[in-house]
C-alpha positions as CSV (number, residue, x, y, z in Angstrom):
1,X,28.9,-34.1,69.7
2,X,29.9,-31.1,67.1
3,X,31.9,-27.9,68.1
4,X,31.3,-25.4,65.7
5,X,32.5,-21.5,65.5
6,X,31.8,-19.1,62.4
7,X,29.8,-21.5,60.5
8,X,32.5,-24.6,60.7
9,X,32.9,-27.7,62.0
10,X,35.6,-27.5,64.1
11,X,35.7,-31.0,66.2
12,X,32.8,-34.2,66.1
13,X,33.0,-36.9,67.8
14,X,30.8,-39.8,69.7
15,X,33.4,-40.2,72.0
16,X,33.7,-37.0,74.0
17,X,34.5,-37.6,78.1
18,X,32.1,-34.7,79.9
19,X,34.6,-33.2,82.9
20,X,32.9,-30.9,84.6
21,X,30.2,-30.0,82.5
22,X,32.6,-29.7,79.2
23,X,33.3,-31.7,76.7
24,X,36.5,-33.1,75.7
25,X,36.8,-34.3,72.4
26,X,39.5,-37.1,71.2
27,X,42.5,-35.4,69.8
28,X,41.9,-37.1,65.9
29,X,38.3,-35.4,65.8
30,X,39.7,-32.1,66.0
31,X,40.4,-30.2,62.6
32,X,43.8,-28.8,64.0
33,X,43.8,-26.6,60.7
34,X,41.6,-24.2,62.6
35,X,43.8,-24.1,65.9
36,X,46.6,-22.0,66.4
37,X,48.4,-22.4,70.0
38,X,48.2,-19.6,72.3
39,X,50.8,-18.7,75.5
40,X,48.0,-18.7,77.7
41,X,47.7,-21.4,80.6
42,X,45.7,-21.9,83.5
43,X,45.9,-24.3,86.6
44,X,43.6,-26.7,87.6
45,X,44.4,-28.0,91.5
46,X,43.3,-31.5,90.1
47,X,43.7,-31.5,86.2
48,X,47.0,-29.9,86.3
49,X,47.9,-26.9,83.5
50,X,46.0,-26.1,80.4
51,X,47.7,-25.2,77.3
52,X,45.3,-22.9,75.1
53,X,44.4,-22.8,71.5
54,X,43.2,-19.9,69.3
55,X,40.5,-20.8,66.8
56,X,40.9,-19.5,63.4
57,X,38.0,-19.6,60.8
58,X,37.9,-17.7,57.7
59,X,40.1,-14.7,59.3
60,X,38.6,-14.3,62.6
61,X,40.3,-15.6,65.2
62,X,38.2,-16.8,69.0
63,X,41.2,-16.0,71.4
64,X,42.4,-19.2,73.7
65,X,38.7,-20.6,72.5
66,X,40.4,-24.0,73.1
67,X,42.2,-26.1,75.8
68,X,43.8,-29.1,76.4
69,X,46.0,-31.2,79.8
70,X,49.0,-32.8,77.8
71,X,50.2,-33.7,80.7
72,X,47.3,-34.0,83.5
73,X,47.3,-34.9,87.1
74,X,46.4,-38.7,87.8
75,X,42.7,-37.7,88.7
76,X,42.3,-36.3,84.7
77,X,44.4,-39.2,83.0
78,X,41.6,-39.8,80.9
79,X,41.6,-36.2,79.4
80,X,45.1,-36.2,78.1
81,X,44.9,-34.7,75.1
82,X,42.0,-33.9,74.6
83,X,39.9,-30.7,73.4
84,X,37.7,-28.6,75.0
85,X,35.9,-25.6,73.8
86,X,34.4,-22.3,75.3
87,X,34.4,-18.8,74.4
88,X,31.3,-18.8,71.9
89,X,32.3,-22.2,70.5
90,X,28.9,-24.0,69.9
91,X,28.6,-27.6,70.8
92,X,26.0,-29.4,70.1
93,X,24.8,-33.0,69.4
């Protein structure tokens, strides 16, 4: 699987895990050069709290276009630390 936003690769991996129709990818596929972290959180009554991630390509930045449970609830332990993508991200295989 391949995230991609403004013409770059942002994340690729074979091994995403697929929660809830998104896919998580494996913290070392994830070009952190194009992350920036964000403030932002939200809470998940079985995941636990997001942290958020602006994307950053070539001067245009996609606004908490990224999340990730660093420390989830039991039920998401297989998550931790890994990246998922929304907001106009394009993933694709």
């Amino acid at each position: 699987m391949e995230a991609r936003w403004n013409n770059k690769t942002i994340a690729k991996s074979d091994k995403t895990i697929i929660v809830e129709g998104n896919h998580y990818f494996p913290p070392e596929s994830v070009h952190k050069e194009f992350l920036t972290e964000s403030s932002h959180t939200t809470k998940c009554p079985w995941k636990g709290t997001a942290s958020y991630y602006n994307v950053v390509v070539e001067g245009k930045t996609n606004i908490n276009a990224a999340w990730c449970y660093t420390q989830p609830f039991a039920a998401a332990a297989q998550i931790k630390g890994y990246i998922a993508f929304w907001n106009g991200v394009e993933i694709s295989d």
